[in-house]
N, C-alpha and C positions, 0 to 999 in steps of 0.2 A: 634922759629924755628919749622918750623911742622913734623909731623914725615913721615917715607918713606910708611909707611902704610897707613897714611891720603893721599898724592900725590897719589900713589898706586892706590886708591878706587875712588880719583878724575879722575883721569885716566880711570878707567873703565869705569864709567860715562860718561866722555864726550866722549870717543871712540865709548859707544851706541846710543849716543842720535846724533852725524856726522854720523852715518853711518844707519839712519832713515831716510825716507825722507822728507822734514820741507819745508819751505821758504827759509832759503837760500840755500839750495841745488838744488830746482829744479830755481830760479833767476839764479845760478852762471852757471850752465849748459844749461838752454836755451838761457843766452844770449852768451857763449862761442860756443855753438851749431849755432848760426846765426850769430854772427859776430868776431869768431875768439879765439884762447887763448890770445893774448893781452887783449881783453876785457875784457876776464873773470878773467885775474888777475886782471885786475884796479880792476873790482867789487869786487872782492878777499879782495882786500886795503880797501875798503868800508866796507865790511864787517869786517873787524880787527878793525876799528876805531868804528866799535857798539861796539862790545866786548870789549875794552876800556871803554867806558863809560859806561857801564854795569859795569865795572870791578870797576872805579873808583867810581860811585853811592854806590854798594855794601860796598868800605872801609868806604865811607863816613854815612853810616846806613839805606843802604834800607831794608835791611833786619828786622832793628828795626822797619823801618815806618811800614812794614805789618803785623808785630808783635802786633803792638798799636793801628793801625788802618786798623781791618782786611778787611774794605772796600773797601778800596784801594786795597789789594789783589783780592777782589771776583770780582772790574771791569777790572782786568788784566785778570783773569782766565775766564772771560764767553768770554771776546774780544777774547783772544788769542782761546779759543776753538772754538768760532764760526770762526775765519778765519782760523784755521787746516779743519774743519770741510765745507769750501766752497771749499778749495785746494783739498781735498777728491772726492769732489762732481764735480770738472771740471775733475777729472780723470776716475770715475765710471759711469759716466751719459753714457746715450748712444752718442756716436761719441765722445765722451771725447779723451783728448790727453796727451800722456805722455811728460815728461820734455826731452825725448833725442827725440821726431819729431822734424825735422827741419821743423822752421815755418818763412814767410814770415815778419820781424817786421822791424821797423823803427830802423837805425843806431843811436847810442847816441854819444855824445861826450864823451872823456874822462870824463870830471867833472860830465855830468852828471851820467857816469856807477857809478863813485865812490859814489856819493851822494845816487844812488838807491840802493847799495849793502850796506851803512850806514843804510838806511831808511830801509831796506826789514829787516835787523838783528834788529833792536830795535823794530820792530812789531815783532820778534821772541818769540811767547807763550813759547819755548821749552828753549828759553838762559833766560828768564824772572825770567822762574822756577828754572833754574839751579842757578842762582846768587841770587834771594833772599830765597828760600825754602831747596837746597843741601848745597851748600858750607857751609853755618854755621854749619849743622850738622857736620863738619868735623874740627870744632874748637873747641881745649883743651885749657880748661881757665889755665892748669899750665904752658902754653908752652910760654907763653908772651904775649903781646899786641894780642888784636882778629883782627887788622887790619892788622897789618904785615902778619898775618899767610890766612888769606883773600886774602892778595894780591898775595902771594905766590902759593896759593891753586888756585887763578883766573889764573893766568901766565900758570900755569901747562892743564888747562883746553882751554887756548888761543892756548900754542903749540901744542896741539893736534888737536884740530877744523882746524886749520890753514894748518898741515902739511896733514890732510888729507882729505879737501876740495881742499884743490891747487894738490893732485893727481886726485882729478874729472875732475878739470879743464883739466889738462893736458892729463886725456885720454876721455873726454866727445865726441870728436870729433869722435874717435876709435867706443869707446864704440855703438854711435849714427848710425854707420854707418853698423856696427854687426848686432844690430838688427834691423834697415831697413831691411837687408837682408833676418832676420827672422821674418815674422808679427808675427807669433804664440807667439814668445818670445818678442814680444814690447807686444803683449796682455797681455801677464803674467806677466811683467817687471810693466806695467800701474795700474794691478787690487792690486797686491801686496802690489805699492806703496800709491794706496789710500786707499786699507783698513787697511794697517798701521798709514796713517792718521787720519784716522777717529776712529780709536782705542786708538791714544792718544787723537784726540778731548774729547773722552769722558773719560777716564782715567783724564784727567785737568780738565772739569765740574765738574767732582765729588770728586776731591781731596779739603781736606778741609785744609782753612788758616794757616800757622803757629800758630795761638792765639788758633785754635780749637783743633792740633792736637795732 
């Protein structure tokens, strides 16, 4: 059983790393932004079921693969920074856009929102790290089995991500429509959000594997 201070500390964690802006964040909001909160909950579902298998990879030993084979980790860490680091770069560039511009795109089906908000989280550099380089650190070898306490510790980090993505959803529309009103504040809303990007891109380039550090 893990303790309230480990959940506690998971919790912090994932409550900064949801409320940064990443890939699924600006996916769940520009496609609720263009075609409605229905969609962006399915994508929502999409994205629960990455987290899943992120959840269940991590009981099963991803964390020991990058442990033993820190290779594995360094082609996760340079992907995942290099595509923080282009999501940066579409917001900062000149004519760049933010994730609350409503933009003209193609309607998806339901299977396909759900499949792309799966797809968009398991390209997720920021859940990648979270599941095999955090959560361990937050397992006591007295406390029993490191997978139950894994699993418990992932759950905790799922209902947080979850409860507070599905509040974007639900006011991305609000939100989008605020700052239309305000360009000066879409500008500041845009530059914030990519050079927070590109501040973890490079914060992940340069963090080193579990095995090194």
């Amino acid at each position: 059983m893990v303790s309230l201070a480990a959940c506690a500390g998971v919790a912090l964690i994932a409550l900064g790393m949801v409320l940064t802006p990443g890939p699924n964040m600006i996916y769940l909001v520009s496609r609720t932004i263009s075609q409605g909160r229905g969609a962006g909950l399915v994508s929502l579902g999409g994205v629960a079921a990455g987290f899943g298998c992120y959840l269940a990879a991590t009981v099963a030993g991803l964390s020991a693969l990058f442990l033993h084979v820190p290779l594995a980790y360094d082609v996760v860490k340079v992907a995942g920074a290099c595509y923080l680091a282009y999501l940066a770069w579409t917001m900062l560039r000149p004519g760049g856009r933010s994730a609350f511009e409503v933009q003209a795109v193609e309607r998806h089906s339901r299977a396909r929102l759900f499949a792309m908000g799966w797809f968009t989280n398991l390209l997720n550099p920021k859940i990648a790290l979270m599941y095999a380089a955090l959560l361990p650190q937050f397992v006591d070898r007295s406390a029993g089995p490191a997978w139950g306490q894994l699993l418990q510790l992932g759950l905790v980090q799922i209902a947080i991500a979850l409860t507070v993505n599905g509040l974007i959803v639900l006011g991305a529309a609000r939100l989008s429509g605020w700052l239309k009103r305000r360009p000066r504040a879409m500008q500041v809303q845009r530059w914030v959000s990519g050079t927070v990007l590109g501040g973890f891109a490079v914060h992940l380039a340069l963090s080193q594997s579990p095995a090194k550090a």
